[in-house]
Backbone as a ProteinNet text record, in pm:
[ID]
protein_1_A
[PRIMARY]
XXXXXXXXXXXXXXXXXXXXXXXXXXXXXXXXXXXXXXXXXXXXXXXXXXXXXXXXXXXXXXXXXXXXXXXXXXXXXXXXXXXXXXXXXXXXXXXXXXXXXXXXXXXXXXXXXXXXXXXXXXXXXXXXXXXXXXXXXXXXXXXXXXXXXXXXXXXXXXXXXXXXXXXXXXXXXXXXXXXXXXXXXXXXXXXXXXXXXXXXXXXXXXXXXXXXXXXXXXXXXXXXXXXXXXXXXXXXXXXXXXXXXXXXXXXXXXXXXXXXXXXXXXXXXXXXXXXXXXXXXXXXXXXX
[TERTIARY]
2111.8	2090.7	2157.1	2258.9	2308.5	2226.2	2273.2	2191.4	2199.7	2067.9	2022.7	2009.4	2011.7	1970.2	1866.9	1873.6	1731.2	1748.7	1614.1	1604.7	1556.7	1577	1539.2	1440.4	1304	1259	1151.7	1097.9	1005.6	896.7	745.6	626.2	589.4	616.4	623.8	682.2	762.9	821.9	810	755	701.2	800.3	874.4	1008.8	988.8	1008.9	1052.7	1169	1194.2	1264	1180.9	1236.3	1163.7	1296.8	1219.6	1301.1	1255.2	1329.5	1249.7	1278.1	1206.5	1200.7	1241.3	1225.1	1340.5	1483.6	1499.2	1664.9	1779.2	1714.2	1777.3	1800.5	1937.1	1987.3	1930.3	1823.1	1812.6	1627.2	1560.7	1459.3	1412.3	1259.8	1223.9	1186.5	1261.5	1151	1161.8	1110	1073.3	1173.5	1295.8	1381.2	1441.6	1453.5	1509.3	1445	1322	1210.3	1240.8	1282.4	1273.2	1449.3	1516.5	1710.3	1691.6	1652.7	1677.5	1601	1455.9	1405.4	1487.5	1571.8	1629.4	1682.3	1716.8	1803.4	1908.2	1962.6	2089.4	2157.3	2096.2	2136.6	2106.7	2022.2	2007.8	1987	1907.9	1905.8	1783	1720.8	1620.4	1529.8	1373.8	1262.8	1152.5	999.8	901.3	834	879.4	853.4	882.5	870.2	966.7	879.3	899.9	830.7	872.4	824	859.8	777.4	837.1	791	781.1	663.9	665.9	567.3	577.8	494.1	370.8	260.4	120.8	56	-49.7	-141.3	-238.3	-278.2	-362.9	-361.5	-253.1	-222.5	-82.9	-71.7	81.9	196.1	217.1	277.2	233.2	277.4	243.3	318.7	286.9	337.1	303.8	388.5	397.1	408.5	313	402.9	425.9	551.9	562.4	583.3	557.5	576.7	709.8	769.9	887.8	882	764.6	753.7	738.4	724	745.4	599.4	503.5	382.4	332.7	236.2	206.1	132.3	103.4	22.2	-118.2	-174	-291.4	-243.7	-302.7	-245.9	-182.8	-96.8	-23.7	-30.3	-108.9	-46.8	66.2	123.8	238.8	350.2	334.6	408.7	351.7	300.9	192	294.1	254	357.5	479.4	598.8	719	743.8	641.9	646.8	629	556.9	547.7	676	674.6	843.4	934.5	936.9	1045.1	1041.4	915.8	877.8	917	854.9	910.5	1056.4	1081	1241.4	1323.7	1349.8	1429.8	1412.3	1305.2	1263	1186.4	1125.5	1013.9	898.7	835.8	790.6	820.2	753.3	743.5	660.1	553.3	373.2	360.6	323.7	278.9	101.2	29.9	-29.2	-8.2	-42.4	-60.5	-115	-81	-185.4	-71.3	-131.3	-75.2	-153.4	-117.6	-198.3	-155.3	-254.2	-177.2	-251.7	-222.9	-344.8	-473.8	-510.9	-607.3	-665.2	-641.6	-688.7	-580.4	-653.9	-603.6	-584.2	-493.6	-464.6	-442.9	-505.7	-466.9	-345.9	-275.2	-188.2	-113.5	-83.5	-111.7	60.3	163.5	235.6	205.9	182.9	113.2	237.5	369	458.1	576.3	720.7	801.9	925.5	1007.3	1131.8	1225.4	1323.3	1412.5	1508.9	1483.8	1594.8	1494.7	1437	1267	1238.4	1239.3	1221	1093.9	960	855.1	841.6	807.5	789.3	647.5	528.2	363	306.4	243.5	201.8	72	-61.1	-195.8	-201.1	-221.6	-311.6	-455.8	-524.1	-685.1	-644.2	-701.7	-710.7	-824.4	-928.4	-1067.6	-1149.2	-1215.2	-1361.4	-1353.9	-1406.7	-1400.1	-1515.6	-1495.1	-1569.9	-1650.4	-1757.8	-1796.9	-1865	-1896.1	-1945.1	-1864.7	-1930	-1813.5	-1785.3	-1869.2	-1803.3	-1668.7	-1673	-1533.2	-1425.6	-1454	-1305.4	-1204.1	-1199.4	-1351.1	-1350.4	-1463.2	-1497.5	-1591	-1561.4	-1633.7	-1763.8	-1830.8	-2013.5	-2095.9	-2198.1	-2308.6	-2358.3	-2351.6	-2384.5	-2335	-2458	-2415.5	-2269.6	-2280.8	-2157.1	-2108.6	-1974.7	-1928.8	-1878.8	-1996.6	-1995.7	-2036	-1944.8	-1999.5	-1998.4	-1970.6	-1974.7	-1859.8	-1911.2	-1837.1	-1745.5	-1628.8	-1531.2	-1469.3	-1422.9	-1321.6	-1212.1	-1126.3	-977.7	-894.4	-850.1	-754.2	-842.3	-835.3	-909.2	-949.7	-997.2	-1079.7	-1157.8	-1250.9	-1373.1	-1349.1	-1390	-1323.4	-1462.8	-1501.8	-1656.5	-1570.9	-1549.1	-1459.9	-1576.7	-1498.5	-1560.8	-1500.8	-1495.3	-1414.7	-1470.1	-1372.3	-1353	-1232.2	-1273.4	-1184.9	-1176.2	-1011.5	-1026.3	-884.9	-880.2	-826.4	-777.8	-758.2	-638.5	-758.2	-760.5	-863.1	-818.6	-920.7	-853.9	-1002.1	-970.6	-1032.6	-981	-1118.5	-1108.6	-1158.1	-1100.8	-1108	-1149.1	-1242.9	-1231.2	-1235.6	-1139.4	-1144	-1092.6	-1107.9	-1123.3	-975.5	-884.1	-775.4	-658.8	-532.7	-420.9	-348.8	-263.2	-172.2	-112.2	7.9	111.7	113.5	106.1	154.9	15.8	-78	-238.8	-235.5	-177.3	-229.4	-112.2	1.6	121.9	76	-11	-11.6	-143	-251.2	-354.9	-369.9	-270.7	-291.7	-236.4	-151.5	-108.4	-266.3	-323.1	-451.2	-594.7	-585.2	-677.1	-649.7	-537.6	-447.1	-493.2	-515.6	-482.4	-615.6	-747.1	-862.6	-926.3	-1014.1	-1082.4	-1170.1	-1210.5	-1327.9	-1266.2	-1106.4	-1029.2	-939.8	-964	-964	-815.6	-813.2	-710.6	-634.7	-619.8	-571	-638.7	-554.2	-642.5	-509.7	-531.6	-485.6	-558.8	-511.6	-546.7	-496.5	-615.4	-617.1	-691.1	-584.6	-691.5	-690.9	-844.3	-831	-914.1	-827.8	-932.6	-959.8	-1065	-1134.4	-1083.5	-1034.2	-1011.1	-1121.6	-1117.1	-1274.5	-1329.2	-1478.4	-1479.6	-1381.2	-1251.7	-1228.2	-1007.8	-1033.6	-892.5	-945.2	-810.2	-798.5	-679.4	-647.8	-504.4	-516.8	-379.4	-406.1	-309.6	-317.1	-220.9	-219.1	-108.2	-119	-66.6	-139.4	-79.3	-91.8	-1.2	36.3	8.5	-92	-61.4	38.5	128.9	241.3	363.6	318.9	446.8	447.8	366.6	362.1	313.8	355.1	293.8	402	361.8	387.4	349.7	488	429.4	356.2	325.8	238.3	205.6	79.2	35.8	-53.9	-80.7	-142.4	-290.5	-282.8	-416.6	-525.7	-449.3	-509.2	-567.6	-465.8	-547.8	-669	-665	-831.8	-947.8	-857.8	-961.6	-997.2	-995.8	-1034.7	-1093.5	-1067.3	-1127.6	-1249.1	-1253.5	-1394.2	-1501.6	-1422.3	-1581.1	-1592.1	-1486.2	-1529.7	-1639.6	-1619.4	-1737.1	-1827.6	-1860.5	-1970	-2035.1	-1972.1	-2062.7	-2085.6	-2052.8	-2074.1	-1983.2	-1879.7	-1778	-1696.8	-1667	-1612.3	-1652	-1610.1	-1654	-1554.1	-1620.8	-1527.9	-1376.8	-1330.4	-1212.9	-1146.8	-1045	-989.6	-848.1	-823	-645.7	-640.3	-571.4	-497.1	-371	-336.9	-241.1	-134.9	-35.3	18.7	180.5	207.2	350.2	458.6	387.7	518.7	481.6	347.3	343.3	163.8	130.4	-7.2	-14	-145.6	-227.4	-329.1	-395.8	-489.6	-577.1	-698.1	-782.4	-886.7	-971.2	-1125.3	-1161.7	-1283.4	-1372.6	-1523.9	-1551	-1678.1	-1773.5	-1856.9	-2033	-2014.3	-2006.9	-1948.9	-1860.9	-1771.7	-1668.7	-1611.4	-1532.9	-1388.6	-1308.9	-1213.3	-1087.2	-933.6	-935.3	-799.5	-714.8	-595.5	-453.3	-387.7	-330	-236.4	-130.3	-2.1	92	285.1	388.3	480.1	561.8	656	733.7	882.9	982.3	1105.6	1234.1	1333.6	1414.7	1492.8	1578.2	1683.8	1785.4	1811.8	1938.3	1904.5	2021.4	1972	2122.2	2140.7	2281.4	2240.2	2360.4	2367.5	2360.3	2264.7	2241.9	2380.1	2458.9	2599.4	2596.7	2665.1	2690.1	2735.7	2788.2	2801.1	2644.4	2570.5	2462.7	2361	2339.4	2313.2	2348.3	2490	2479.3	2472	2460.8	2398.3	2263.7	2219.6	2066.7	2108.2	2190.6	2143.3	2217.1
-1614.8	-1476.7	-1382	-1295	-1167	-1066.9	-1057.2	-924	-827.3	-773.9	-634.4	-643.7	-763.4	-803.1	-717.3	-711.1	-601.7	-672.2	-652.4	-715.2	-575.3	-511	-404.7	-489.9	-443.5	-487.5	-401.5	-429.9	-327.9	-402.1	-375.6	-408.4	-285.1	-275.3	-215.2	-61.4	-34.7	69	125.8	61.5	82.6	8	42.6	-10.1	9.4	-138.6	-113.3	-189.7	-177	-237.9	-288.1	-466	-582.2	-571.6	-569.9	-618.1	-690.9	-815.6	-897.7	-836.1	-831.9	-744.1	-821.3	-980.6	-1071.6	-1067.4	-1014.7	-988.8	-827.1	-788.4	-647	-607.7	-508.4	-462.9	-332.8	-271.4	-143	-101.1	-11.5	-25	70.6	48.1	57.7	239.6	324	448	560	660.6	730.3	842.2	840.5	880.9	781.9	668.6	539.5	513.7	541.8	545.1	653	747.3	864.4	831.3	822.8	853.3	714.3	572.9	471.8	485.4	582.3	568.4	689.9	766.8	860.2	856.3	891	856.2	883.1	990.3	1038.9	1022.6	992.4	962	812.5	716	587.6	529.7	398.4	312.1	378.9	474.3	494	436	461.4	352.3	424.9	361.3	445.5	372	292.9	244.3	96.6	101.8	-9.2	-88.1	-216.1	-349.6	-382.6	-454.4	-531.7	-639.6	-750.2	-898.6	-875.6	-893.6	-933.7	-1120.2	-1151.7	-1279.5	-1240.2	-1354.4	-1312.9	-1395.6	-1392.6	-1472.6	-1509.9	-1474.4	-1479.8	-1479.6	-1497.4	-1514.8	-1595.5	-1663.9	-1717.2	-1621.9	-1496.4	-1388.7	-1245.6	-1141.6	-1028.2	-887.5	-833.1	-760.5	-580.9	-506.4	-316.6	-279.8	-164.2	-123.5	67.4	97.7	245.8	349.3	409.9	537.8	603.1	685.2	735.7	862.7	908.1	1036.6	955.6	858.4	737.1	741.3	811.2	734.8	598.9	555.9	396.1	348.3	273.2	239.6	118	111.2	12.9	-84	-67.3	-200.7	-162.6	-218.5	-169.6	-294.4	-309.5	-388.8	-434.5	-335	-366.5	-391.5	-379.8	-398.6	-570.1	-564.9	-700.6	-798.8	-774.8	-885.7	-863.1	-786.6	-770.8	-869.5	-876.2	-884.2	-1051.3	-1097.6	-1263.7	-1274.9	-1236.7	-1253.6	-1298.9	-1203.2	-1190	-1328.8	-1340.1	-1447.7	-1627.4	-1602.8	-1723.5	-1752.2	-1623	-1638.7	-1672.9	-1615.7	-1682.9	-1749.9	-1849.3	-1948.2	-1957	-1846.1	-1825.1	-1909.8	-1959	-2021.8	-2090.7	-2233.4	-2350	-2350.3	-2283.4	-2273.6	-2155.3	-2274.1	-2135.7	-2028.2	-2093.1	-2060.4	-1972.8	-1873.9	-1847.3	-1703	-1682.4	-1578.6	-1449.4	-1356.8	-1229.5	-1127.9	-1127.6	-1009	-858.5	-792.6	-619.3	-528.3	-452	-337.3	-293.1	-340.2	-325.9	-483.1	-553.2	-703.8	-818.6	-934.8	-1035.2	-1082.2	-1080	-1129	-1246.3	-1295.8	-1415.6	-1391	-1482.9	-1451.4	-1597.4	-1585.8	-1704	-1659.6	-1785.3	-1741.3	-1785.2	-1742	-1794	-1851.9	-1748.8	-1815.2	-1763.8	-1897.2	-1833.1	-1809.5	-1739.6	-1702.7	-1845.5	-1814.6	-1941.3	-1975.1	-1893.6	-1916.6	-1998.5	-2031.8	-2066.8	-1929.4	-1825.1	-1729.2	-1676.2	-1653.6	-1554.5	-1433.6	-1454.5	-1399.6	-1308	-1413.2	-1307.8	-1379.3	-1272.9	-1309.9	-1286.1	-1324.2	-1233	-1249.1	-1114	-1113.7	-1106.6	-1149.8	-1093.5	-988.2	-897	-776.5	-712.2	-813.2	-780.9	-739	-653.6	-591.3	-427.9	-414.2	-276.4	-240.2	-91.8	-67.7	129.2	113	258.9	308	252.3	305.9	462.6	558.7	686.2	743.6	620.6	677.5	558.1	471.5	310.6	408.5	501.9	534.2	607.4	703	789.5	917.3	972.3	1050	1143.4	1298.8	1381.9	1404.7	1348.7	1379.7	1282.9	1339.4	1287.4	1193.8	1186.7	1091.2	943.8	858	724.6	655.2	757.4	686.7	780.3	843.6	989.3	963.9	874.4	856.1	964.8	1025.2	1161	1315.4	1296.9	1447.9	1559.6	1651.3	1769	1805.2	1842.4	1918.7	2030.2	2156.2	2246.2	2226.4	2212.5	2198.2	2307.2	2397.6	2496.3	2652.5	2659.9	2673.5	2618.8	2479.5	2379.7	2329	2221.8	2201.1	2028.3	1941.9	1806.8	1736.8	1606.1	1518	1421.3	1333.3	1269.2	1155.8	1065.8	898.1	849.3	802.5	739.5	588.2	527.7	404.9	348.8	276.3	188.5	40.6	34.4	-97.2	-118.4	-117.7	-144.3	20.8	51.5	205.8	304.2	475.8	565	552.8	602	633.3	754.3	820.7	882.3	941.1	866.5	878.3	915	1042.7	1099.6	1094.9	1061.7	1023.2	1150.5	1089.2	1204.2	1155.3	1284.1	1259.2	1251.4	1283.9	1299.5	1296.5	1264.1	1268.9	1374.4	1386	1504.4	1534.2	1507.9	1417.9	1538	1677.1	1814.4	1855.8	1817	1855.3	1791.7	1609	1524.1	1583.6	1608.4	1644.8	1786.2	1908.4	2004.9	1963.6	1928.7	1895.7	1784.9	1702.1	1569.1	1587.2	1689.7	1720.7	1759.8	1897	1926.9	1819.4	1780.4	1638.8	1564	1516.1	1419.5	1462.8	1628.3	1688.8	1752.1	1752.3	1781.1	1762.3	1855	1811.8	1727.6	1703.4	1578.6	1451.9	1452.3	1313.1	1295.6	1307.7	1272.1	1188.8	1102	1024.6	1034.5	1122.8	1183.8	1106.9	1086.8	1004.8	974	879.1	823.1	857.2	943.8	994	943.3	931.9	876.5	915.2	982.5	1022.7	927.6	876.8	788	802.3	748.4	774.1	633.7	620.2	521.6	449.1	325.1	270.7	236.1	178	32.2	-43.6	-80.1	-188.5	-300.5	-298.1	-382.6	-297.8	-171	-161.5	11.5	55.8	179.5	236	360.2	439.3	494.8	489.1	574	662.2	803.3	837.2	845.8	821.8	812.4	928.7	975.6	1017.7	969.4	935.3	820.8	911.3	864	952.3	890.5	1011	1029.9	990	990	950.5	1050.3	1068.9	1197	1084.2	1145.6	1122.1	978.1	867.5	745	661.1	589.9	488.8	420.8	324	259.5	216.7	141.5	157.1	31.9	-125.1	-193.5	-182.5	-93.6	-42.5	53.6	150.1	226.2	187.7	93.8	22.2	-56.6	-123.3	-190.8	-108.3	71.9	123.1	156.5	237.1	264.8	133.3	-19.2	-98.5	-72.5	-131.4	-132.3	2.2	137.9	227.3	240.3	193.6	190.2	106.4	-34.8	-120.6	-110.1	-26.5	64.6	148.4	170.8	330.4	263.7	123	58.3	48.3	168.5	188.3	81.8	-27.9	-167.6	-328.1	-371.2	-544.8	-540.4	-692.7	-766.2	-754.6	-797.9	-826.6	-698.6	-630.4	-504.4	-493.2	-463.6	-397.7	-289.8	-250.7	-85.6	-64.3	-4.1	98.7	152.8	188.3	284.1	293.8	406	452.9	327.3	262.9	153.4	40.2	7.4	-103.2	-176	-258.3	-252.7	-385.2	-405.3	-506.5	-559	-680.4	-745.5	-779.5	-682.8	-670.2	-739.4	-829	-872.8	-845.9	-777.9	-781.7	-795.5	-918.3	-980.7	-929	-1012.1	-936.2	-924.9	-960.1	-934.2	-766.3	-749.2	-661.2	-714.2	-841.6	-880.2	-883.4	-837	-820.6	-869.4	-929.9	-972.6	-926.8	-930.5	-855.4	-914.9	-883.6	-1038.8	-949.4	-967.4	-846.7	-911.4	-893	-938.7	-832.5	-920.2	-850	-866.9	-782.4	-847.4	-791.2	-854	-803.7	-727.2	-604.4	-531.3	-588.7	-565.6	-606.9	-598.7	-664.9	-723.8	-687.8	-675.9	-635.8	-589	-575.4	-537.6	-358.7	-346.8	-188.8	-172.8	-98.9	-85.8	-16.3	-47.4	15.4	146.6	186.3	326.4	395.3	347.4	382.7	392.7	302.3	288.5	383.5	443.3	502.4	633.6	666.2	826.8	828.6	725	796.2	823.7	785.7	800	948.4
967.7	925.9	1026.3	983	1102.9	1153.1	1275.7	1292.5	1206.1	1216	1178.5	1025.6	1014.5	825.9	802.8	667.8	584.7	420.7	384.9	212.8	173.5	58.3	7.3	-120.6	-132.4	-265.9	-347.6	-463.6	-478.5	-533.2	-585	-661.4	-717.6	-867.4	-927.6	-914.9	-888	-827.5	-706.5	-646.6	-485.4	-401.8	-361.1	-290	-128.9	-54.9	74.1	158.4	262.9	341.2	434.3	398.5	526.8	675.4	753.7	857.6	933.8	1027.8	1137.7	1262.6	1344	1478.2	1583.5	1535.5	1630.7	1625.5	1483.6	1446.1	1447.5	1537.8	1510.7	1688.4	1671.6	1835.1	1842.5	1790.4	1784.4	1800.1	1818.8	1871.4	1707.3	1659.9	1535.9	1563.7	1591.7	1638	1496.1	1541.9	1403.4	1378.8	1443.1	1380	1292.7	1340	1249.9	1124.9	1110.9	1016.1	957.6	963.7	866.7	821.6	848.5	827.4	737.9	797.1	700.9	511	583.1	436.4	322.6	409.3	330.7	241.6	95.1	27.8	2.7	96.9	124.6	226.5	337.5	468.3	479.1	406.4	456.3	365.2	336.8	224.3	148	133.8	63.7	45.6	59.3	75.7	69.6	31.7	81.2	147.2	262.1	376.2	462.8	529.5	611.5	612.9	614.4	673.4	785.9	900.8	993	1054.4	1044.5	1087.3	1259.8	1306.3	1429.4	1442.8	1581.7	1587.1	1606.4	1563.9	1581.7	1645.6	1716.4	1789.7	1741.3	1577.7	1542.3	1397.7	1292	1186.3	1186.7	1040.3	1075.6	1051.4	1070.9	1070.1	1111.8	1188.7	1186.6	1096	1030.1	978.7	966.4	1027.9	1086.1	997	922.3	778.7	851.2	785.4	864.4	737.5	711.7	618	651.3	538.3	541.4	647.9	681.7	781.8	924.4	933.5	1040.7	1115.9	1027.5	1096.9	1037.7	1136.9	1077.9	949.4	874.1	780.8	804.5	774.6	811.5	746.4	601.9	529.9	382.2	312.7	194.4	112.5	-44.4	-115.1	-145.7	-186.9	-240.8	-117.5	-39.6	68.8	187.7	141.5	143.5	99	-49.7	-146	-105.7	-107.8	-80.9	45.7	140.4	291.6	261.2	191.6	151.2	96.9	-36.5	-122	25.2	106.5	205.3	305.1	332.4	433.6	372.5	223.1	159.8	148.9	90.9	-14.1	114.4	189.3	315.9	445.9	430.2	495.1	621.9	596.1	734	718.3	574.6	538.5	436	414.1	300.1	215	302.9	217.7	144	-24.7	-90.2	-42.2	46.6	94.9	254	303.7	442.9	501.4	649.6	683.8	706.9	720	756.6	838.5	975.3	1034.7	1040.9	958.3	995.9	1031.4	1058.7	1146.1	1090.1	950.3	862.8	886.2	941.7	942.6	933.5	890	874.8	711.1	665.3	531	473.1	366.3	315.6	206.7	168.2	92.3	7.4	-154.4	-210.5	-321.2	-324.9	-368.3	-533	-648.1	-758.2	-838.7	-826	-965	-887	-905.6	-902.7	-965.5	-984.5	-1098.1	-1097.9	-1196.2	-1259.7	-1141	-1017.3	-854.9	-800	-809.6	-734.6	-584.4	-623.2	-500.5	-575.1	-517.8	-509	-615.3	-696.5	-760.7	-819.7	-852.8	-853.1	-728	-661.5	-545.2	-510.8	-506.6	-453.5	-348.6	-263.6	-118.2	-118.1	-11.5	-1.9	101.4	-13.8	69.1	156.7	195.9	222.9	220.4	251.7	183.4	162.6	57.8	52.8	143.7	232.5	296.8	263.4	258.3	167.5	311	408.5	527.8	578.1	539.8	594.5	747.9	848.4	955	964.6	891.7	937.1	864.5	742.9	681.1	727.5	845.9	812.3	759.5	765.6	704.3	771.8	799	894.4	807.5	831.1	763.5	787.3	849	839.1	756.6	630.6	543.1	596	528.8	523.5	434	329.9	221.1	165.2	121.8	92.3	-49.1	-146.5	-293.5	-363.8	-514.8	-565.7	-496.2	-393.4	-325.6	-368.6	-326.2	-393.7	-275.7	-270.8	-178.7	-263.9	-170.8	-244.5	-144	-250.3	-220.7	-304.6	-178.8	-287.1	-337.7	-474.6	-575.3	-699	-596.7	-684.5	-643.9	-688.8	-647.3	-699.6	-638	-706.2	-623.9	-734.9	-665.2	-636	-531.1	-435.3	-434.6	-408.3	-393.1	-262.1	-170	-32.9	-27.2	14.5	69	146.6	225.3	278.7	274.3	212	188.2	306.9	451.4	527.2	580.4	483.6	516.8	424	471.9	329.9	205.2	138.8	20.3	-56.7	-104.1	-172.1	-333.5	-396.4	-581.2	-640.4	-734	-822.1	-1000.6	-1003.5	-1123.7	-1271.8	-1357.8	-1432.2	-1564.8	-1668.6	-1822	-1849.1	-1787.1	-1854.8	-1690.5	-1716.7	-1625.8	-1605.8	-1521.2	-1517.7	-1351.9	-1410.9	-1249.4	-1203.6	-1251.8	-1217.6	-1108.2	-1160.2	-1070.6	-985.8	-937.6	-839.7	-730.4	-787.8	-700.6	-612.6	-686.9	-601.7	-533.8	-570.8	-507.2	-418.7	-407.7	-326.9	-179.2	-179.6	15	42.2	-3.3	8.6	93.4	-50.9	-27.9	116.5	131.5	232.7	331.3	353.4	495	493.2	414.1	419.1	560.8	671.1	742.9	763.5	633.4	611.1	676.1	668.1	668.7	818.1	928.3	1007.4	1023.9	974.1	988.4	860.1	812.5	624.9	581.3	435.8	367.3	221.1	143.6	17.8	-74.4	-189.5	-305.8	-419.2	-528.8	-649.1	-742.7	-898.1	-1002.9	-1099	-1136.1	-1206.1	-1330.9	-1444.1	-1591.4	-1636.1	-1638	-1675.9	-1815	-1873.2	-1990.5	-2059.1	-2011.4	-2036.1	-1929	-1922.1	-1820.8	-1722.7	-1802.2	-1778.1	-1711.6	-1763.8	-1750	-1710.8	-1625.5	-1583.1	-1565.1	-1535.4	-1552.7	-1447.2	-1352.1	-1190.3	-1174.5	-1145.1	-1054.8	-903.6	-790	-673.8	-614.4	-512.2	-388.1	-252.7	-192.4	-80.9	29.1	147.1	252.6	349.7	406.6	446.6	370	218	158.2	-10.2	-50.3	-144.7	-252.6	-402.3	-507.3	-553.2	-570	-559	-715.5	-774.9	-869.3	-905.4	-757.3	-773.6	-595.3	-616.9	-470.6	-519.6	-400.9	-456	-311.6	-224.8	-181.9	-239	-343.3	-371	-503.5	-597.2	-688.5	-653.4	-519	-494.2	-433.6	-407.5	-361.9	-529.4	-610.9	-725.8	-813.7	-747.1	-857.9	-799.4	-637.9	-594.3	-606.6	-623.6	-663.8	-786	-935.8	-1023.8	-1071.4	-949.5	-979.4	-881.7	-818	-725.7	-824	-949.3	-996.1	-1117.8	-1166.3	-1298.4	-1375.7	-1351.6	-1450.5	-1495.2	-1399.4	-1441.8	-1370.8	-1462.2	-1433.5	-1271.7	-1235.2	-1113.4	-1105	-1235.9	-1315.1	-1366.9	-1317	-1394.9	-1353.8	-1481.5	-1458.9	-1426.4	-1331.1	-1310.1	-1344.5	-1441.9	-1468.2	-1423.6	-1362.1	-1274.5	-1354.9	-1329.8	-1356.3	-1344.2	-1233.7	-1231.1	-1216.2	-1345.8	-1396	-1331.8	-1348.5	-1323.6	-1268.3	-1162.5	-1120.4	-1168.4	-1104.7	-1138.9	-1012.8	-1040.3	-894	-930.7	-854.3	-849.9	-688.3	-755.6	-655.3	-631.5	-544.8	-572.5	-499.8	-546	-549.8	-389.9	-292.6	-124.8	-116.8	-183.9	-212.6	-159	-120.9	-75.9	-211.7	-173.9	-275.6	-307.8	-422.3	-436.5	-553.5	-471.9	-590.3	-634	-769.3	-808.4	-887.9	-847.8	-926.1	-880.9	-959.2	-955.6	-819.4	-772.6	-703	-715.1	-663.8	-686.9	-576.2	-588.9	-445.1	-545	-484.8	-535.3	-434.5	-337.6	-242.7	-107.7	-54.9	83.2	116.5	326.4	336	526.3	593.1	731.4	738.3	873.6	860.2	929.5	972.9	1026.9	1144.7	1244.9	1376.2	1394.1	1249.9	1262.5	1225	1118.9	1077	1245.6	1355.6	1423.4	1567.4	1531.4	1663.2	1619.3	1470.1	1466.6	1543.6	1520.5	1567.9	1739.6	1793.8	1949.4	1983.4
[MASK]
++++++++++++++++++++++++++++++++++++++++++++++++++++++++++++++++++++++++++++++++++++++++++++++++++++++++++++++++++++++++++++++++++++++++++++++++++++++++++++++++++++++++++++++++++++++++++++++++++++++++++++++++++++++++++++++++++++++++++++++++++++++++++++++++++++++++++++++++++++++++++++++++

């Protein structure tokens, strides 16, 4: 493999760039993080991967946002980050571990395409957590389920959880990409949220299925997101609204979340590479 290799891929329209941090002449900083995810100045992305070694999983994996702050943990960037680890021989096992700043991940390769490369992949994404000082969340309360916030000139009953990284969900009768887009910086940057937060409006299908829109913190209003789908499975099945078993929805295509009577959680959703290629030495010495 050459230096400074990169795989570009996406899960369901959620696109990132893997890189290995053993393979590159250049140091990962957040100007590099913002110019590479650019789409005019660099390969375009909504966020970088990077492989480091772990002491404590059979892989470590950095996820960084396009504004180049860090991420805890990312579904969909999860899977991409296996795809990557399998498809070019970091591993043999369709089974293995992944450590990222949200924990330790399990990760299971389920099916793969007519190349034999990685194709549906589930991670355990671990437990949903409703505790509102772990998310967190500035209040007193034990759990920041149903509560009312004004945002703006609006007033919205907010659900929080953490399922590695925040997230706070919205539930509602109807969609509308135009409301989550002006209201979701809001939300993101709320005082309640400490460490921002991940926003999601979600309309309920059936027990068993749901429709999401995303807003990504530090990355804006997003296709699809496979953290924020297990934050919305787990309080839909906190408030009754759905079984263990539920599909989510999203602009760019949907998952398959369970989450058990424990609340540990697992994702099961396709991934795929777009292109792979050398970052360039000219690309490299703009930044300095």
């Amino acid at each position: 493999m050459d230096k400074n290799f990169f795989v570009k891929s996406h899960g369901l329209g959620n696109d990132y760039i893997v890189i290995d941090s053993e393979n590159i002449t250049f140091e990962i900083s957040q100007d590099f993080i913002k110019k590479i995810c650019d789409v005019h100045y660099g390969i375009g992305s909504d966020g970088i991967l990077v492989k480091y070694p772990s002491d404590i999983a059979d892989f470590k994996l950095r996820i960084f946002n396009p504004d180049g702050s860090e991420a805890e943990k990312s579904g969909n960037g999860l899977r991409i980050f296996c795809k990557f680890l399998y498809d070019y021989g970091y591993t043999d096992k369709d089974e293995f571990t992944v450590e990222t700043k949200g924990g330790v991940v399990k990760a299971k390769i389920e099916e793969k395409n007519k190349l034999g490369k990685a194709k549906v992949i589930t991670v355990d994404m671990g437990k949903a957590i409703f505790e509102a000082s772990k998310i967190p969340v500035n209040t007193d309360k034990k759990e920041f389920i149903g509560e009312k916030i004004k945002v703006g000139d609006r007033e919205y009953e907010v659900n929080c959880v953490s399922v590695g990284n925040p997230h706070c969900v919205i539930i509602k009768q109807e969609l509308d990409e135009e409301e989550i887009k002006k209201y979701g910086s809001l939300i993101e940057n709320h005082p309640l949220f400490p460490n921002r937060i991940n926003v999601q409006f979600v309309k309920p299908i059936s027990e068993n299925q749901a429709e999401i829109l995303i807003w990504e913190r530090g990355a804006g209003f997003t296709y699809a997101s496979g953290s924020s789908s297990c934050a919305v499975a787990s309080v839909l099945v906190k408030k009754g609204l759905a079984k263990n078993d539920i599909t989510i929805k999203m602009i760019g295509g949907e998952l398959k979340i369970n989450v058990d009577k424990d609340w540990n959680i697992k994702m099961t959703g396709e991934v795929q590479e777009i292109c792979s290629g050398i970052i360039s030495q000219e690309f490299l010495e703009s930044l300095k």
